[in-house]
C-alpha positions in Angstrom: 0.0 0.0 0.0 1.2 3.6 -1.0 2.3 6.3 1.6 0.4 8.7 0.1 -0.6 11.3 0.0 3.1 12.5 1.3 1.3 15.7 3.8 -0.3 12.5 5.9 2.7 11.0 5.9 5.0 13.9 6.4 2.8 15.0 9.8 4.0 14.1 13.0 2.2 12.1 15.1 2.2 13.3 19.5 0.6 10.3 21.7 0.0 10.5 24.8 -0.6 8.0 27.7 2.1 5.7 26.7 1.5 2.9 29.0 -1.8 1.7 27.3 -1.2 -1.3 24.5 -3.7 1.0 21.9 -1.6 3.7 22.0 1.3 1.2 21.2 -0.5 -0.2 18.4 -1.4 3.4 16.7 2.5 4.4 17.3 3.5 0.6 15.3 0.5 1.4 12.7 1.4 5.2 11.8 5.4 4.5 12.4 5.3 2.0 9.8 3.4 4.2 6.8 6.1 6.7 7.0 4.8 9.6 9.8 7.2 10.1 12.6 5.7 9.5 15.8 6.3 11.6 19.3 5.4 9.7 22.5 4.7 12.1 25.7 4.9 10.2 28.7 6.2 10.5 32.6 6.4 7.0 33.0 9.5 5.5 32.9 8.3 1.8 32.1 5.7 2.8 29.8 5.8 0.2 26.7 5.5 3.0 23.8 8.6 5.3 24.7 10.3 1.6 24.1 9.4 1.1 21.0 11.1 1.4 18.0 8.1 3.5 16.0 9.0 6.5 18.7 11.5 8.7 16.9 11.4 10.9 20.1 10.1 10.4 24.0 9.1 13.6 25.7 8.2 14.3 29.1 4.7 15.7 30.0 2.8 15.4 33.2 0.9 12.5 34.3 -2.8 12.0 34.1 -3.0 12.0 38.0 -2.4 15.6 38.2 -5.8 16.5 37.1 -6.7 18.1 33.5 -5.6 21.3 33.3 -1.4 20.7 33.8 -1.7 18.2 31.0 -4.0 20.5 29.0 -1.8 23.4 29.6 1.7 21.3 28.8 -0.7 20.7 25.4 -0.6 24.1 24.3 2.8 25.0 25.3 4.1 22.0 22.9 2.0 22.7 20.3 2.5 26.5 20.2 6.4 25.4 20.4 6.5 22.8 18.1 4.5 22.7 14.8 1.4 20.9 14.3 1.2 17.3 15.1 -1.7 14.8 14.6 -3.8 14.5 18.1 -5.7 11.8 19.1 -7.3 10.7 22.1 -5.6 7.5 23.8 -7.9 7.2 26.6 -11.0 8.6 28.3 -8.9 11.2 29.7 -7.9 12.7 26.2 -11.1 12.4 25.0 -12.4 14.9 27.5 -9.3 17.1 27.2 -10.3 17.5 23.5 -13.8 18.5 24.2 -13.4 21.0 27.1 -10.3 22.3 25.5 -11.0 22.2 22.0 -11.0 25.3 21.3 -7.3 25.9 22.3 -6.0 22.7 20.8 -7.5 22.7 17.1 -5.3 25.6 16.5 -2.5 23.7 17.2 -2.7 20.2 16.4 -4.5 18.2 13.5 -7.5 16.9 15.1 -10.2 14.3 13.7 -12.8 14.8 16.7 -15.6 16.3 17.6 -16.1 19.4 19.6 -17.6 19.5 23.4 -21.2 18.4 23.2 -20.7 15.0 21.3 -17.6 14.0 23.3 -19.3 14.7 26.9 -22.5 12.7 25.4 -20.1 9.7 24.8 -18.5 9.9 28.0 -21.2 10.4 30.5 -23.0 6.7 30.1 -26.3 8.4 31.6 -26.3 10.7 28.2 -24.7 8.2 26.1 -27.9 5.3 27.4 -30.5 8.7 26.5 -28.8 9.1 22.8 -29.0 5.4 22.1 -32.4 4.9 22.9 -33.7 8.3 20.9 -32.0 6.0 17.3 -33.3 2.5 18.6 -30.3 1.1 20.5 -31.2 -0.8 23.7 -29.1 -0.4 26.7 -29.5 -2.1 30.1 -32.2 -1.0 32.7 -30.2 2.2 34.4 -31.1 4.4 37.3 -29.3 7.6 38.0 -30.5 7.6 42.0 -29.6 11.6 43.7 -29.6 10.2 46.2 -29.6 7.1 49.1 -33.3 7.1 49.5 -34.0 5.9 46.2 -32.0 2.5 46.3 -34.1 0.6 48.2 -37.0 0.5 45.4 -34.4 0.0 42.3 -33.3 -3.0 44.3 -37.0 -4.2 44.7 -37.3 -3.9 40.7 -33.9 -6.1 39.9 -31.8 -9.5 41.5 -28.7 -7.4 41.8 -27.1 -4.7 40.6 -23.9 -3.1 39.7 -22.9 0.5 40.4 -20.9 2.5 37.9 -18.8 5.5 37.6 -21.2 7.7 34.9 -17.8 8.7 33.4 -14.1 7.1 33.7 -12.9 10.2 32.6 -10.7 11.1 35.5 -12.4 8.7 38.0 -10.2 8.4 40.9 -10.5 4.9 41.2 -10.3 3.5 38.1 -12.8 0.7 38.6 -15.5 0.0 36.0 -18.2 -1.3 38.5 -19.5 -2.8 42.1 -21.7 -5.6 42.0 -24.4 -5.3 44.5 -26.8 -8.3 45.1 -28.1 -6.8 48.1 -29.8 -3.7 49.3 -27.1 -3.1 52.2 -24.0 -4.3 49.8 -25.8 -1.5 47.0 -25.7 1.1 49.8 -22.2 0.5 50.2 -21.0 0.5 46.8 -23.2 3.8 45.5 -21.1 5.4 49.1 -17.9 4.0 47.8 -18.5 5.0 44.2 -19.4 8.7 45.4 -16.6 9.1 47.6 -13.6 8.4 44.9 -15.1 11.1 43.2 -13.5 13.6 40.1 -11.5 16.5 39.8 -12.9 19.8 40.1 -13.0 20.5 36.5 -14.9 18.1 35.3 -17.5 18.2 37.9 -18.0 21.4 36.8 -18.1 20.5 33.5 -20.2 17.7 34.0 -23.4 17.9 36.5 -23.9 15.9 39.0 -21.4 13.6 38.0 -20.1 12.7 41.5 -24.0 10.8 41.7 -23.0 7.3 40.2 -25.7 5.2 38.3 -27.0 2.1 39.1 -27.2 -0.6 36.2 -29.0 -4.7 36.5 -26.5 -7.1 37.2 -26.9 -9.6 34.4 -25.3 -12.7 35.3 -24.3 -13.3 31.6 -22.2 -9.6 31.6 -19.3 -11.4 32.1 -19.7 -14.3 29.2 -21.6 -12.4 26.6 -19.4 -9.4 25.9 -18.9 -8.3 22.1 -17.7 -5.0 20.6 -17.9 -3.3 17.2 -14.8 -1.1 16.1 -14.7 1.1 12.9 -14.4 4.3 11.9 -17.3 7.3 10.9 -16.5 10.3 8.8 -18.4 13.3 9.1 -21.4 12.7 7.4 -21.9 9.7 10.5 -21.2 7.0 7.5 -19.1 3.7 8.9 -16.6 3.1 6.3 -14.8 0.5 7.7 -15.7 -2.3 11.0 -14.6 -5.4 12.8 -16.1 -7.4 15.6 -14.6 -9.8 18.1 -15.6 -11.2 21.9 -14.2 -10.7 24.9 -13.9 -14.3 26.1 -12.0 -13.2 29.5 -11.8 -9.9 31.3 -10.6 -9.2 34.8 -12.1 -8.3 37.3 -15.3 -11.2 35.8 -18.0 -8.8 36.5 -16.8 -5.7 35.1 -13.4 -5.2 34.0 -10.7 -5.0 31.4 -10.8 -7.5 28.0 -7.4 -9.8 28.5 -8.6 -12.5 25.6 -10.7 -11.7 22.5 -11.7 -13.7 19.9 -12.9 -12.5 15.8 -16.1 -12.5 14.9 -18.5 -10.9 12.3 -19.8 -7.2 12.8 -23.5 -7.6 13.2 -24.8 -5.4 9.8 -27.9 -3.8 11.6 -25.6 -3.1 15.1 -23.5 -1.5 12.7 -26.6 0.8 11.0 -27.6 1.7 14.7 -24.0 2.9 15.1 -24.6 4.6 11.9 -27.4 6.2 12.8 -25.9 7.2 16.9 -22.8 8.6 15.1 -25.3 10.8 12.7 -27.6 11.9 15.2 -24.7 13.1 17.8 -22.5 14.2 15.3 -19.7 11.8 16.3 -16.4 11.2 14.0 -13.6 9.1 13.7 -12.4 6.3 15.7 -14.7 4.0 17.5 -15.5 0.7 20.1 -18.7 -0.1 20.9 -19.4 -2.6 23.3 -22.2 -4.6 23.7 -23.7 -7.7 25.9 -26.5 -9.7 24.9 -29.4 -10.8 26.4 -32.1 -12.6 26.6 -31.7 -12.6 22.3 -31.2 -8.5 22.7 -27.6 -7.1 22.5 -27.6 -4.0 24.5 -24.9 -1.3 24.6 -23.1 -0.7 27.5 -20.1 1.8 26.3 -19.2 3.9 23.2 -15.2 4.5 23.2 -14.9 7.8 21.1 -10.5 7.1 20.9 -8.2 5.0 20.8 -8.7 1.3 22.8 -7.2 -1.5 24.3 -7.6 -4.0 21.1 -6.7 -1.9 18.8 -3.7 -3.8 17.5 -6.4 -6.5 17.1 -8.1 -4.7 14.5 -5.0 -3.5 13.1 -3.2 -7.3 12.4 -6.9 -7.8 11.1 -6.6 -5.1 8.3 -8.1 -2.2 9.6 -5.8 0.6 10.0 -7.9 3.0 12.3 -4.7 5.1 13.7 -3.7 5.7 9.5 -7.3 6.4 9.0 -7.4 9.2 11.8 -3.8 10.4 10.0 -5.6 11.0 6.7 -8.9 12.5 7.8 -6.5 14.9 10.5 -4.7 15.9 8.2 -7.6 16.9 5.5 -7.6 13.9 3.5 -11.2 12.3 4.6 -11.4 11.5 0.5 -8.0 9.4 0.8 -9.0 7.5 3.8 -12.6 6.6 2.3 -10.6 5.0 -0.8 -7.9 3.6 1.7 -10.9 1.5 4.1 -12.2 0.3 0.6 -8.7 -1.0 -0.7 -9.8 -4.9 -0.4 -6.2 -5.8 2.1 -4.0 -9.2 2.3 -6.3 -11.7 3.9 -5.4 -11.8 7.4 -5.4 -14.7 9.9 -5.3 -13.5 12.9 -8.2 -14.7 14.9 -7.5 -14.1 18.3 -5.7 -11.7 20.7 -4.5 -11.3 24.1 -2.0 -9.8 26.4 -0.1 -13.2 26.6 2.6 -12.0 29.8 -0.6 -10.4 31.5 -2.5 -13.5 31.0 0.1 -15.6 32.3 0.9 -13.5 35.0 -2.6 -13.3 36.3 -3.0 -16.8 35.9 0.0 -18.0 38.0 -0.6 -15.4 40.9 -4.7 -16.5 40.7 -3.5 -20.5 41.4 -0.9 -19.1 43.5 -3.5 -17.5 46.4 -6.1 -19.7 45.4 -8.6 -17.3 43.2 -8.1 -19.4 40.0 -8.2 -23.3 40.1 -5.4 -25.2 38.4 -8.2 -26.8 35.8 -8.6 -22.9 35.2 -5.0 -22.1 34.7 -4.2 -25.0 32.3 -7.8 -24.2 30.3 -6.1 -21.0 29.3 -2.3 -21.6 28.8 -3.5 -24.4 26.4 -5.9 -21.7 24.9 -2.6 -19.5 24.4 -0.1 -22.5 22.7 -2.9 -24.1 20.6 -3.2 -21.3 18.1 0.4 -19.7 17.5 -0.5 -18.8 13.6 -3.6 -17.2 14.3 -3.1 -15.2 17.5 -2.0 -11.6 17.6 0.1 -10.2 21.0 -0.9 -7.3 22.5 3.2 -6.1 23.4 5.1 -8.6 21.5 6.0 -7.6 17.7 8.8 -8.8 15.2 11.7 -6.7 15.4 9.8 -4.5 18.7 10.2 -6.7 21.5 11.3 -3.6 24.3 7.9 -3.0 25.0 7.3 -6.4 25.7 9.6 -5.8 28.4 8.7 -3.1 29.9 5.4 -3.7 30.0 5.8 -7.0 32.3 8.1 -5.3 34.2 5.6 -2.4 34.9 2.6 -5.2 35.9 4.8 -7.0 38.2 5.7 -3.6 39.7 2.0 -2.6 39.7 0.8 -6.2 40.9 3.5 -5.6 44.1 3.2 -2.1 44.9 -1.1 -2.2 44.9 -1.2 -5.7 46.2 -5.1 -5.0 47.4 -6.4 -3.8 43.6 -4.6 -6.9 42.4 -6.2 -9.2 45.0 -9.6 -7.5 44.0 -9.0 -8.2 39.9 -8.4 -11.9 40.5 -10.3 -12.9 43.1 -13.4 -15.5 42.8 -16.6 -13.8 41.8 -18.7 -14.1 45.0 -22.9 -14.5 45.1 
């Protein structure tokens, strides 16, 4: 496939929140059709400022801080150093872009929508309200203000599970508490309240710091499948692919480890179609749904970059070189690029393969994960070597690999209590 046109190629690429395997994958996928990528991290074992796509590692500050010192670094680098292509790597970016849009489009190449549409995708609560208006189910939610009303939610369901309304800057970092009684939801919606958000964005944001309250589906954990692709302005889907999470940890709500391919369902994919029109959402996209009861029902819209993205990638779909294109004004280009019929591809499944190990042995270790368990999945892992793609390992890029075991080991030791909680049995 051809470089051009040369200006895509020729504009640098600045990617931020280097730790997170997406953001490696768009650095490999951008790196390798000729644009010379910048990774800004503060992390020193962060797998992207390893790898060989970064032509140059700067320091910025770290998400922790809050929004405005990374916003403010944004537009000092930018104002300093030329336009680069800017995409958002994680929830975090995402809602940089929209609050500081204004400041950032002047200085960067950006493929993403302004405020509105970004804070629709990010707060669930909005996100559930737009998906319904086109036809999309979503899980029964509640948005309680306050304690008084859990006690009849919890009359209406078996169990629930309390959720941040945005991870964007959530302190804790956790996706959701199951709750499969009144007292244990009272505790959790306390819990959830308490980590709370920085100032900004509960300004930005009202009444954020109230978390939802979602049915627990006992299939969440078994029936998870996401849609990927790409929309260009108009809301049109020129390019998608599907796969499975077949394990994520914590079981009830938690981060995809294995995936598995499958076929992107065609009227999922008009829905999507029709969410991206009506919001006025662009560019890159995962959309993950669960299914139930014969109904797949949307539980999260990813407006960025995302975990599996190298998945899609090794699959043929170049959504970092799409974003390049479009960024750079060459929407035309990237329609004719997603058409392009690609190299047929084998890859089938994907994982984190030192991650998965690593959870494995410390879950039989303490007793969370059986041995029957532990042997299911390394066999999973060496019976399909042709036709699995590594999350960190790549030919000729094997630093990040590195690091990035070196950095959950680290992790794994230093927050021994998170850990615990990721790979612990699921309890009634």
């Amino acid at each position: 496939m051809t470089l051009l046109p040369t200006d895509a190629g020729q504009a640098p690429t600045l990617l931020l929140m280097a730790e997170y395997s997406g953001t490696l994958a768009a650095a490999r996928c951008v790196a390798a059709r000729g644009a010379s990528v910048t990774v800004a991290t503060s992390k020193w074992f962060a797998p992207s400022r390893w790898s060989r796509a970064a032509r140059r590692v700067v320091a910025c500050p770290d998400f922790s801080r809050g929004p405005t010192p990374v916003a403010e670094w944004l537009i000092d680098y930018g104002s300093r150093h030329g336009k680069h292509v800017l995409y958002p790597t994680c929830d975090e970016m995402a809602w940089l872009l929209a609050h500081f849009h204004a400041e950032l489009r002047d200085r960067f190449h950006l493929y993403s929508p302004s405020g509105r549409t970004l804070r629709i995708l990010l707060d669930k609560c909005d996100l559930y309200a737009a998906a319904g208006a086109v036809g999309i189910a979503t899980p029964r939610t509640w948005r309680p203000q306050d304690e008084s009303e859990l006690p009849e939610i919890m009359r209406q369901v078996s169990a629930c599970l309390v959720k941040p309304r945005t991870q964007a800057y959530f302190k804790s970092g956790a996706k959701g508490g199951h709750a499969p009684t009144l007292a244990r939801l009272i505790s959790q919606w306390r819990k959830y309240r308490k980590y709370g958000y920085p100032a900004e964005v509960t300004r930005d944001i009202q009444n954020v710091d109230l978390p939802m309250v979602q049915e627990y589906l006992p299939n969440a954990s078994r029936e998870v499948s996401s849609i990927s692709g790409f929309a260009v302005r108009s809301g049109e889907i020129i390019d998608t692919r599907a796969c499975r999470k077949i394990l994520q940890l914590p079981r009830r709500a938690g981060v995809g480890l294995c995936f598995e391919s499958c076929d992107p369902d065609p009227q999922l994919v008009e829905q999507l179609s029709r969410l991206c029109s009506s919001i006025g959402y662009f560019g890159v996209f995962e959309a993950e749904f669960i299914r139930h009861e014969g109904r797949a029902l949307l539980i999260d819209f990813n407006p960025r970059y995302f975990g599996q993205l190298g998945f899609d990638i090794a699959r043929g779909m170049q959504l970092p070189w799409l974003a390049q294109l479009c960024a750079t004004g060459h929407e035309d280009e990237a329609r004719r690029f997603a058409a392009t019929p690609s190299v047929e591809h084998r890859a089938e499944y994907y994982a984190d393969s030192f991650a998965l190990k690593w959870h494995l042995l410390a879950g039989a270790w303490f007793g969370a994960v059986s041995q029957e368990e532990r042997r299911k999945w390394l066999s999973w892992l060496a019976s399909r070597p042709d036709r699995f793609v590594d999350a960190m390992l790549h030919p000729g890029d094997m630093a990040p690999a590195v690091a990035a075991a070196a950095n959950l080991v680290w992790r794994s030791a230093r927050h021994p209590r998170g850990f615990w909680q990721s790979i612990r049995p699921e309890r009634a």
